[in-house]
N, C-alpha and C positions, 0 to 999 in steps of 0.2 A: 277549329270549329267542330261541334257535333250537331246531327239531324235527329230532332225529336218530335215523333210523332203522339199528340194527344185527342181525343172525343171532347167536342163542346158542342152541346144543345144540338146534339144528335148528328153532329157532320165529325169527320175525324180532318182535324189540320196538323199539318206540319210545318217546323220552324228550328233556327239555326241559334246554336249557343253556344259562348267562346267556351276555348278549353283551357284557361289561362288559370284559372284555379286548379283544376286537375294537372295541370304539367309543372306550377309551383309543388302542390303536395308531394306529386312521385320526386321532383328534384330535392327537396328539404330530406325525404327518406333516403335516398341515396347520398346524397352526403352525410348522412348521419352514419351510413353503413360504411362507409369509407376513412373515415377518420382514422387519423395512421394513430398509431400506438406509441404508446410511449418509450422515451428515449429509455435505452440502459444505463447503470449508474455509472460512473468515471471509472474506471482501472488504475487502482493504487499504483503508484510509481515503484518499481524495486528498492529496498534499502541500499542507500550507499555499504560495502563492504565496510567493517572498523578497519583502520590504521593499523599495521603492524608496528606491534611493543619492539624496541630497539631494547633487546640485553645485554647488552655489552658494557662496562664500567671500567673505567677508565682509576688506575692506579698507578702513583710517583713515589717510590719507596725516598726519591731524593727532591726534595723541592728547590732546594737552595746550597750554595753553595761556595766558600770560599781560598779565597785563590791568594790569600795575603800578599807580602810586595810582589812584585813585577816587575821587569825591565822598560821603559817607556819603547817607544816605537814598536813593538814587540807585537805578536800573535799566540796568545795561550787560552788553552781549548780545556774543555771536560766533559766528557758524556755523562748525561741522565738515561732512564729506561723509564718507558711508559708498557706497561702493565695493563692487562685486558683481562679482567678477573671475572667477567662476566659470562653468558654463555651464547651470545652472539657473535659474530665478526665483526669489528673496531675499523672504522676505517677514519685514517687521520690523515686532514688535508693541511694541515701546516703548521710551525711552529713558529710565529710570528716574532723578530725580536724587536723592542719597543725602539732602538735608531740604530742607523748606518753603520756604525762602531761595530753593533753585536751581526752575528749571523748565526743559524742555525738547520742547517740542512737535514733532509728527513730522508734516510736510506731504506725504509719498509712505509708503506703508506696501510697497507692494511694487516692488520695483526687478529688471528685466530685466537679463540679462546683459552684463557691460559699462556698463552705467546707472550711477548713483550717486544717493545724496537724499540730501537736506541737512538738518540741524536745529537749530535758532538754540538756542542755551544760554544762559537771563537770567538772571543773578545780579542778588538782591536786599541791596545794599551793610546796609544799617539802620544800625545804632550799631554794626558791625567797627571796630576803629581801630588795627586790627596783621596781620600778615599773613596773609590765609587760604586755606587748600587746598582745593576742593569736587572732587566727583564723579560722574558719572554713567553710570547700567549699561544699555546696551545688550541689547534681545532681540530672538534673531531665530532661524529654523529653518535657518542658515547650520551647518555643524558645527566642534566646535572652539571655544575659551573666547574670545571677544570680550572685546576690551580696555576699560577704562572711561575715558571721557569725561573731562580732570581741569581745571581750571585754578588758577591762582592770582591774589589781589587785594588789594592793601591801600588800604583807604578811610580816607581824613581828612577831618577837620573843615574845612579850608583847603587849597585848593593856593600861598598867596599866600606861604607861609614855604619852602614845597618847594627843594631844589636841584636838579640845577641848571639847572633851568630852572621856570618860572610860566606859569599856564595861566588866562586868564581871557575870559568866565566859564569857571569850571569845569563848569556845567552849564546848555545847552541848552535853554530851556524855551518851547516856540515858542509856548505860548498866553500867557503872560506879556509875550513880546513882541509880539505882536496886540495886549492891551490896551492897549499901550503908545505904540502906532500905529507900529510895525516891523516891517515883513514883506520878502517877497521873499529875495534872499541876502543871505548876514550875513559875517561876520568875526569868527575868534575868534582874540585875539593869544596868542600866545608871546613870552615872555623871557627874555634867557639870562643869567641872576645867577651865571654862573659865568667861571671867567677865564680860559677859552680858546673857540675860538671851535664852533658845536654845528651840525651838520648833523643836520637832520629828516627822518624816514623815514615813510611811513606802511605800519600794521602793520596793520591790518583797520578795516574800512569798514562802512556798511550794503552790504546786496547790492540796493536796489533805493530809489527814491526820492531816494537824496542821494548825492550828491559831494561827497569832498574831496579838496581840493588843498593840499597844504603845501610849505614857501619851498623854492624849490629850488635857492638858497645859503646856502650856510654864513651863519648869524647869529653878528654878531661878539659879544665879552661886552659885555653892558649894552646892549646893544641888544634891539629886539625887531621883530616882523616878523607879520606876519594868517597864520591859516589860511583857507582860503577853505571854504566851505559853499554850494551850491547847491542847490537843492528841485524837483523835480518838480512839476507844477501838481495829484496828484493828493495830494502831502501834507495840502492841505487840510483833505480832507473824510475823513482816515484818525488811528484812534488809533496813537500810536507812544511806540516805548520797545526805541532802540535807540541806538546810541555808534560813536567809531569810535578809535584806540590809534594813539599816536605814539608812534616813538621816537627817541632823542638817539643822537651818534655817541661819548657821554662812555665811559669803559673800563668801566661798570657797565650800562651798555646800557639806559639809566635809560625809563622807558614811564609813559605817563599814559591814561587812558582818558576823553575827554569823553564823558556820556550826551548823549541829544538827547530830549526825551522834549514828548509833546503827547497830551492825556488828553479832548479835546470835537473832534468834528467838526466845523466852521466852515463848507465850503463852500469854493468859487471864491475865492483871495485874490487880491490887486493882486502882481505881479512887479516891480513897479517900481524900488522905492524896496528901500535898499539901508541896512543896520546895522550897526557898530562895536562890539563892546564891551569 
């Protein structure tokens, strides 16, 4: 309320009047005055970092690979090499083989550039007795579809009816020859039942512990001639269950795969003395 004094017809009166208008006006300016300010605009999110480029490339100078006959029940192996030719670090988590039969163990999982690792692929012959294809899948953070692993093998019951050439024994068994009182290096012949005459190749080896050496003249037909086998002094006291592929110079490029296989650790053996079979 305010008191307002005014003059009428010569007396001066006074009288009372709300302030209700004047206390809205001052309130509408002060809210006017008060009005908050406007928001600021959002804060862009940081970019995600890009993805680091994997360099590394994956190379098999060997994809595939054959093991022509075999001994059944048998264990014959062959190493591939995977190749890192790119300029990253390769790192490989498995070498998958497509069933139970095959196996393939990885002794280097990451390989530097330029590097290469190796992984032995053992096929388990059983009761095959006609020709077979296997395979194994490669994994790795290399980029790009990696090729699979493949070989081929045909196992028999005998190599003694084979043409054209005979391989005996056909299979390697060096704890059988221990029992037998023959150790040291052995001899396993070849013969050639075919009627011209057969030049020997050899097509894969073990990569450690054994050598072999085969004839390095021509065998005439009906003849026959030693592979030679040589041991390391550490085969002893190690399990093995590996082979090694010869081949003929006949137009079918004919391949036999002796296994070599030893299942008990022995120890120190004698070198001396020396086996035919």
């Amino acid at each position: 309320m305010v008191l307002v004094t005014e003059r009428k017809g010569g007396v001066m009166k006074s009288k009372v009047l709300p302030i209700l208008t004047v206390v809205i006006g001052v309130a509408t300016v002060a809210m006017a005055q008060q009005k908050p300010a406007a928001a600021p605009p959002p804060t862009a999110a940081p970019a995600a970092p890009a993805p680091k480029t994997n360099n590394s490339r994956l190379e098999v100078p060997e994809v595939t690979f054959r093991f022509g006959y075999a001994p059944q029940n048998a264990k014959i192996a062959h190493v591939y090499w995977l190749k890192n030719a790119g300029t990253d670090t390769m790192h490989l988590a498995d070498v998958r083989p497509g069933c139970g039969c095959t196996k393939a163990p990885l002794r280097k999982k990451n390989v530097a550039p330029g590097d290469s690792a190796d992984v032995e692929v053992i096929f388990s012959t059983g009761r095959y007795n006609s020709n077979v294809q296997k395979s194994a899948t490669i994994i790795s953070d290399a980029p790009g579809m990696a090729p699979a692993l493949t070989f081929t093998a045909w196992p028999v019951t005998s190599s003694d009816s084979l043409t054209p050439f005979t391989v005996s024994p056909g299979l390697v068994d060096l704890d059988s020859l221990r029992s037998a009182g023959k150790t040291g290096d052995l001899d396993v012949k070849v013969k050639n039942v075919s009627s011209q005459s057969l030049q020997f190749s050899l097509v894969s080896q073990p990569d450690q512990w054994i050598k072999v050496k085969v004839p390095s003249a021509p065998v005439a037909p009906g003849k026959e001639e030693m592979i030679k086998l040589s041991f390391d002094a550490a085969v002893a006291d190690t399990i093995l269950n590996k082979s090694f592929t010869i081949e003929a110079s006949d137009s079918a490029k004919t391949r036999f795969t002796v296994p070599i296989q030893k299942a008990t650790r022995t120890g120190p053996a004698p070198t001396t003395t020396s086996a035919t079979h």
